[in-house]
C-alpha positions in Angstrom: 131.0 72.0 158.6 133.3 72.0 161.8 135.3 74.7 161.9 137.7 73.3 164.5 141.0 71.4 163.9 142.3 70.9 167.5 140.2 71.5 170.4 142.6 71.4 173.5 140.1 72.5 176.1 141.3 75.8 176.8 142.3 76.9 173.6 141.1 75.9 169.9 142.8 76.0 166.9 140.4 76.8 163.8 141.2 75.2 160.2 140.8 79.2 158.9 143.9 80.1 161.2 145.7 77.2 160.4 145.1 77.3 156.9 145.8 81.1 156.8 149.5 80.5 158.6 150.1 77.3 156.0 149.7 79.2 153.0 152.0 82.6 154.4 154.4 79.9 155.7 154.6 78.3 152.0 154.4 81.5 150.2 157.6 82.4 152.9 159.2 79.5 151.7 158.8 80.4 147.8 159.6 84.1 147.9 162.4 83.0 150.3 164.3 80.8 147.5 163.8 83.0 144.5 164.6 86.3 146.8 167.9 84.4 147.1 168.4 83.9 143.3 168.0 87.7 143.1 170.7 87.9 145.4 168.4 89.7 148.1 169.7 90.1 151.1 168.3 88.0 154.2 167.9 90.9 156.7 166.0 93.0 154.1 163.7 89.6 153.1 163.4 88.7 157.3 162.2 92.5 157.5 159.8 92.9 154.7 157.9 89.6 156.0 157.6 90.5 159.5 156.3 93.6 158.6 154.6 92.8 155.5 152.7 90.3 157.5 151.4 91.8 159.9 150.6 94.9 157.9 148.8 92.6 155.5 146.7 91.5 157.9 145.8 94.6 159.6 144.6 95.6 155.9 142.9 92.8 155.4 140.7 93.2 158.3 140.1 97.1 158.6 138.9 96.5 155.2 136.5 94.0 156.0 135.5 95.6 159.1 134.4 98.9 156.9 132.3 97.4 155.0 130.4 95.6 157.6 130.7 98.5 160.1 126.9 98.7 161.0 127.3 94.9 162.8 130.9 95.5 164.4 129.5 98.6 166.0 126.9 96.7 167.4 129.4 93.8 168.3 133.1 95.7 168.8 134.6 92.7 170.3 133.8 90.7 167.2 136.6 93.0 165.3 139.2 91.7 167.5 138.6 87.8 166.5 139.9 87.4 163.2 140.2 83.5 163.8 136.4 83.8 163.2 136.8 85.0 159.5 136.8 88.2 157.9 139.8 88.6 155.9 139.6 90.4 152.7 142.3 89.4 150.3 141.8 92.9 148.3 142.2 95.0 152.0 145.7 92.8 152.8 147.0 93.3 148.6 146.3 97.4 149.1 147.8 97.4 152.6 151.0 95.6 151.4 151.3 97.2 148.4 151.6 100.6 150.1 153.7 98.7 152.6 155.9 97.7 149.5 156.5 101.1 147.8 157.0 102.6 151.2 160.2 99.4 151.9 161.3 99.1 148.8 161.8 103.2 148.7 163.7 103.2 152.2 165.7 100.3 151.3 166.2 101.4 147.9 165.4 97.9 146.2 163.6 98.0 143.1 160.2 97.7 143.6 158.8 95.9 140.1 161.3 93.5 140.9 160.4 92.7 144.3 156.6 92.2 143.5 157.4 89.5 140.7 159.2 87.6 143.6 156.0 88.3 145.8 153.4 87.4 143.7 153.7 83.7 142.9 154.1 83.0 146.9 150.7 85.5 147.3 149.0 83.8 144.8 149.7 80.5 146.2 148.7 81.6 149.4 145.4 82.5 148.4 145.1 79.7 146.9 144.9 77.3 150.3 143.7 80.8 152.1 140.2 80.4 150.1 139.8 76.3 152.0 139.7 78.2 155.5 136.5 80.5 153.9 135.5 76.9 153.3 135.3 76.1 157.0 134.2 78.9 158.2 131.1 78.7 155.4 132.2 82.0 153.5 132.6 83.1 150.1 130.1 81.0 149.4 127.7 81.2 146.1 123.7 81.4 144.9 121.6 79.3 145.9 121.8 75.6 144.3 120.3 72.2 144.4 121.9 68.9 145.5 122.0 67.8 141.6 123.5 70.8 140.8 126.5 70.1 143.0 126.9 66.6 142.5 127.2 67.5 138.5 130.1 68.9 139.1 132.2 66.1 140.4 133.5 67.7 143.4 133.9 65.3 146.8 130.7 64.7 149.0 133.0 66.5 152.0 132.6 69.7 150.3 129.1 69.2 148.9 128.2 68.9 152.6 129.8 71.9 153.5 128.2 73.9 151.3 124.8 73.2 153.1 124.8 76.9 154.8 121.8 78.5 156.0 119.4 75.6 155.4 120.2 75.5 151.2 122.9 74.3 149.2 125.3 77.1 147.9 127.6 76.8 145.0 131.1 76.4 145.8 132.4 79.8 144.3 135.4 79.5 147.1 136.3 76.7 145.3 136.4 78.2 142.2 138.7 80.8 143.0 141.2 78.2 144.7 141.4 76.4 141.5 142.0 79.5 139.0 144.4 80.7 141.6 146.8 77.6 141.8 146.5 77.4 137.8 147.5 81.1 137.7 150.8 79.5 140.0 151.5 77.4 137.8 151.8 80.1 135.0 153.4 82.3 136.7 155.6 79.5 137.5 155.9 78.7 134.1 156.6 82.7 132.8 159.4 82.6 135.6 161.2 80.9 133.8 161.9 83.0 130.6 165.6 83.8 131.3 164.4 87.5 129.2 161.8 87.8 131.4 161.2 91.7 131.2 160.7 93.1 135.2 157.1 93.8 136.2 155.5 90.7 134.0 155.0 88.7 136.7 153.3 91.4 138.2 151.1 92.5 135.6 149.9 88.7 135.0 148.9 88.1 138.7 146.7 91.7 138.9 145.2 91.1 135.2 144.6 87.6 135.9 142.8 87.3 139.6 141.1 90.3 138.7 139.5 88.8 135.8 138.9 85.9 138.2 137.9 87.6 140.7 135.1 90.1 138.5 133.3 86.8 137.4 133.2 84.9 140.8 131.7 88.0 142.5 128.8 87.4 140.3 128.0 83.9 141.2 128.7 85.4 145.4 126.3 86.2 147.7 127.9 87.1 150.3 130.0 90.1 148.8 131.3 93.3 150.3 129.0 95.8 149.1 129.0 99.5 148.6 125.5 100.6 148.4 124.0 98.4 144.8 127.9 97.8 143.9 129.5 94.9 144.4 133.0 96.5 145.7 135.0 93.7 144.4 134.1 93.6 141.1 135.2 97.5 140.9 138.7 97.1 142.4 138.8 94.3 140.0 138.6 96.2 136.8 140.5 98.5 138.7 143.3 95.9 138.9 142.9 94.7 135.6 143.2 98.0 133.8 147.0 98.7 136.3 147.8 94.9 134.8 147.4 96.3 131.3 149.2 99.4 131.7 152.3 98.0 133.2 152.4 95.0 130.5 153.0 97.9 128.1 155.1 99.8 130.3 157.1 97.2 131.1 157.9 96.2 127.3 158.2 99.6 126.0 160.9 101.0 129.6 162.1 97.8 130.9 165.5 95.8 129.9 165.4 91.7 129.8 165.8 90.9 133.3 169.0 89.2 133.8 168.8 86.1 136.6 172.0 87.6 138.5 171.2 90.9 138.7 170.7 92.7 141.8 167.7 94.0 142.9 169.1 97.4 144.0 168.1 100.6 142.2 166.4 100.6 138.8 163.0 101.5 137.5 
């Protein structure tokens, strides 16, 4: 699979990069519009993306780079070229979060609130974010046959593609892509509730990619490891258990969330 979009001679631009920007830049665009409903203002939205962005990121590859530290000490340049992979979507959630408590604390915006705003544009995000894996052959699965992958109906573009290493691999990056656009569309869906109680949205989008997320791990084979342990699948149930806890928090503490009300204060 080629992993370059535009080759311009001196530079290249990757599909991972470009796919990587296109889901932020649509996940912008979301948080953006509902931000506005809540009546958030633009300086404090402007700030918590640039920020939250680049923050993200940072997290997303320090995390990676810890848990392959043995081959970027060997190769310490490598850690520098993101554009060659190497994002870990559960490094960039635990950098922003802490980057979220921190903002929302200074700027005295409440932060339950907040993260159901962030969360649909996020989960969207990783959505496309798991194509660029694609062509860059990562998060990719066991080892299959050609049947195998044909069975399930998916285009011959990515069937070739998931020829890596001299074997077929199942397609487990494009299993997550799909459970995390339906999960979009539900939390599209909840959204709408005008008694939607605050931190929901939240507690649907943990609960549910970690689910997601445990089960795909087991079909990976190239997973983050800590020793035997697949790391994922622990800050998974990790997730999943926070998701449960603030469901019941959330209904037993929080009042109906009223569509004009201002994000300021509050628990």
């Amino acid at each position: 699979m080629d992993s370059v979009l535009f080759d311009f001679g001196i530079i290249e631009i990757k599909w991972y990069s470009f796919l990587i920007f296109l889901g932020m830049l649509i996940a912008y665009f979301l948080i953006n519009k509902e931000a506005k409903k809540k009546k958030l203002p633009d300086e404090y939205l402007s700030d918590m993306f640039f920020y939250g962005i680049i923050i993200g990121i940072l997290g997303a590859r320090i995390y990676y780079v810890l848990f392959n530290i043995s081959y970027y000490l060997n190769n310490p340049v490598e850690i520098f070229m993101i554009w060659h992979g190497g994002l870990a979507i559960h490094g960039g959630i635990i950098a922003g979060l802490i980057f979220l408590i921190i903002y929302t604390k200074k700027k005295k915006i409440n932060l339950w609130l907040l993260l159901d705003i962030v969360v649909v544009g996020l989960i969207i995000a990783q959505a496309i974010g798991r194509w660029g894996n694609f062509f860059n052959s990562e998060a990719y699965g066991r080892i299959v046959d050609f049947n195998t992958l044909k069975n399930l109906h998916i285009p011959q573009f990515i069937i070739k593609g998931m020829y890596i290493d001299g074997a077929y691999r199942e397609p487990t990056f494009l299993y997550e892509s799909l459970f995390s656009f339906i999960c979009f569309l539900v939390l599209l869906i909840v959204r709408k509730n005008k008694k939607q109680k605050t931190g929901i949205l939240t507690a649907i989008y943990v609960i549910w990619y970690g689910i997601e997320r445990f089960f795909i791990e087991i079909l990976r084979s190239d997973s983050l490891m800590l020793g035997p342990i697949k790391i994922a699948q622990v800050i998974s149930i990790i997730a999943i258990i926070f998701g449960i806890w603030l469901i019941i928090t959330s209904i037993k503490k929080n009042k109906y969330y009223e569509k004009d009300k201002i994000l300021y204060g509050g628990k």
